[in-house]
N, C-alpha and C positions, 0 to 999 in steps of 0.2 A: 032475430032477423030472418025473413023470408030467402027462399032459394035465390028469387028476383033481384031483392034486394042485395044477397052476397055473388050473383054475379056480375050485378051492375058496382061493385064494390072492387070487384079482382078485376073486371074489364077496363075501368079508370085507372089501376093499378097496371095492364097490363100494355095498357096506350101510352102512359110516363114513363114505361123502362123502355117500350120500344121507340117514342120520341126522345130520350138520353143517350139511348145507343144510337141512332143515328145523327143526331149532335155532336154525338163524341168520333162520329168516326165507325164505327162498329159495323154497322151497316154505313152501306153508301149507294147513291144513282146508280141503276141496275141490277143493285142485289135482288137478287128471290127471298120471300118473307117466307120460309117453309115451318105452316101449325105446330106440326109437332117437335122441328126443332125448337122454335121460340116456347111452347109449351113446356119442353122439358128442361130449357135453360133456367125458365122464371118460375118452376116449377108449380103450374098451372094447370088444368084442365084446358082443351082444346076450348069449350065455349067462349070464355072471357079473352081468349088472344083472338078469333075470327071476330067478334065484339070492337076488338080492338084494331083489325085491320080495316073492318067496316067502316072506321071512325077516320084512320089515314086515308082511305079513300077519300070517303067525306070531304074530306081539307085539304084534296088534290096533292098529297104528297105521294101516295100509292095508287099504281094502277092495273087493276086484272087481268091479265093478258088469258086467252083460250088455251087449254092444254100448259098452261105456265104457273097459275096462279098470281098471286099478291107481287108486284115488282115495284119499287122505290124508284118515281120516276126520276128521268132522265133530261136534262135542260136540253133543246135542239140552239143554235144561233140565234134564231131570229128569237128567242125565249130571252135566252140573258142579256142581249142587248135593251130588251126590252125592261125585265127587273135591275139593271142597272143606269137606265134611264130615270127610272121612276124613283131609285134610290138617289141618286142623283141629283133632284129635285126635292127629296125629303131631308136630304144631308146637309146639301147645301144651306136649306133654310134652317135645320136646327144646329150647323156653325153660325149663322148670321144672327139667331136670336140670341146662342148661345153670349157670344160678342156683348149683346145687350145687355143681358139680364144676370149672367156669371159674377161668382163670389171668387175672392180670392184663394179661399179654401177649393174650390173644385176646379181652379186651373192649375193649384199644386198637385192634385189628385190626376186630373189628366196628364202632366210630367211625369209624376209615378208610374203611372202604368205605361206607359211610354218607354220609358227605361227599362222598367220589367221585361217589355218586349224587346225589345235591344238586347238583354239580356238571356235571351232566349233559343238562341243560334243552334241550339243542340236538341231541340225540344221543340218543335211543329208545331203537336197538338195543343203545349204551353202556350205557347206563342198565338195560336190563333181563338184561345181560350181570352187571355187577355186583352188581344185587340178585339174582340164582341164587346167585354166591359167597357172598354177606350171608347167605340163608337154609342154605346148603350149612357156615357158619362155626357156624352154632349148634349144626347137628347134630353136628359136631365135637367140640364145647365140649361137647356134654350127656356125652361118653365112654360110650358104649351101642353097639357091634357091633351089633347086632339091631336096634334103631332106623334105624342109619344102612342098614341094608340095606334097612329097610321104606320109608323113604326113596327110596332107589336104585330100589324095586319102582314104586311111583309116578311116577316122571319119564316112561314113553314117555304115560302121559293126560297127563301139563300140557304135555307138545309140541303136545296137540290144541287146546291153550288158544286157539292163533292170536296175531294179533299182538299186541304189550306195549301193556299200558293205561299206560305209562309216555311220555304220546305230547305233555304240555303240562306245564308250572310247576307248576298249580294241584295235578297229583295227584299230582309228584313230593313238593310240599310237605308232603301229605297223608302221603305214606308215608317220609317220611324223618324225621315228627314221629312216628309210631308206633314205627317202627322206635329212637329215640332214647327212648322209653319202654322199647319191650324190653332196651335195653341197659342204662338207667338200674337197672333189675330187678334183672337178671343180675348188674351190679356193685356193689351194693346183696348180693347172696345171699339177696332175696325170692322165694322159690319161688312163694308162691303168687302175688304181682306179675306177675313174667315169663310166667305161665302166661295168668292173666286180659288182658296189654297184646297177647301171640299171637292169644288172642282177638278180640280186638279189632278187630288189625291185620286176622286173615283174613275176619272176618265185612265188614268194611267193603271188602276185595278183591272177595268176592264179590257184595256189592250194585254193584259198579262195574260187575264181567264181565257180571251180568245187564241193566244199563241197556245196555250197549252189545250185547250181546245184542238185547235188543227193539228197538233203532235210535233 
């Protein structure tokens, strides 16, 4: 293997741990990406992590500030009302397909992890681990390639979400009763249901993100 070749090997390697840490939390909106911390954490040379930050920039999750370096951008207002629109629009139709097209098997599987999250009360990152899978199951269920890629296109902005609103009892209750609507929909094969409880579910997401937004 060429030098080329094993730093374009550690640079992919070193773009997946630092897109997982901030998935997971690790890093979040606003942190500083600092080389040689991440370097010595993932125990790398500097070339394959700047490789690697070069790539988060790329895909607008990183942005270089002068005298600051590499910073994990930061959603303003008019940003997430806007990715929350457009998820909005993406949810809603893969509840409405979902409705259609869902097996008996993946509307007990969506009550599963539903409960899971219910479950969860003690455990944030659990909790909002699980509900990705729960929204990631619908898209599934709606059987639409193209959907679920538009999908896929959307995930590096909700990284910029920052931490899970999934942080106390009260909101999990909140979304674990919504979410039990959407499913009720689906297994029902009320199209227009499913479509209107997505609704629902997201527009009251987003009056959260914004409360906590404002402080």
């Amino acid at each position: 293997m060429t030098d080329n070749q094993t730093n374009l090997s550690q640079g992919s390697m070193a773009f997946s741990a630092l897109m997982h840490a901030i998935e997971t939390g690790v890093y979040q909106p606003g942190d500083r990406l600092r080389e040689v911390e991440i370097a010595e954490r993932l125990s790398l040379s500097r070339t394959p992590i700047r490789e690697a930050l070069r790539r988060l920039e790329a895909e607008n999750i990183v942005e270089h500030r002068p005298r600051v370096g590499a910073v994990i951008r930061r959603l303003g207002q008019a940003e997430l009302v806007e990715l929350y629109e457009m998820r909005l629009v993406l949810e809603r139709t893969a509840a409405e397909m979902a409705a259609k097209h869902s097996v008996e098997a993946e509307v007990d599987a969506l009550a599963a992890l539903n409960a899971e999250i219910g479950g969860s009360c003690e455990d944030a990152a659990r909790a909002a681990a699980i509900n990705q899978k729960f929204h990631r199951a619908i898209y599934l269920a709606g059987r639409n390639r193209f959907l679920l890629d538009a999908a896929r296109a959307m995930n590096n902005a909700l990284l910029l979400l920052g931490p899970t609103t999934l942080a106390d009892a009260e909101r999990i209750a909140t979304v674990t009763h919504q979410h039990s609507q959407i499913i009720d929909a689906i297994s029902a094969g009320d199209i227009e249901g499913a479509g209107v409880a997505a609704k629902a579910h997201l527009q009251t997401s987003l009056r959260y993100r914004l409360k906590v937004m404002r402080g």
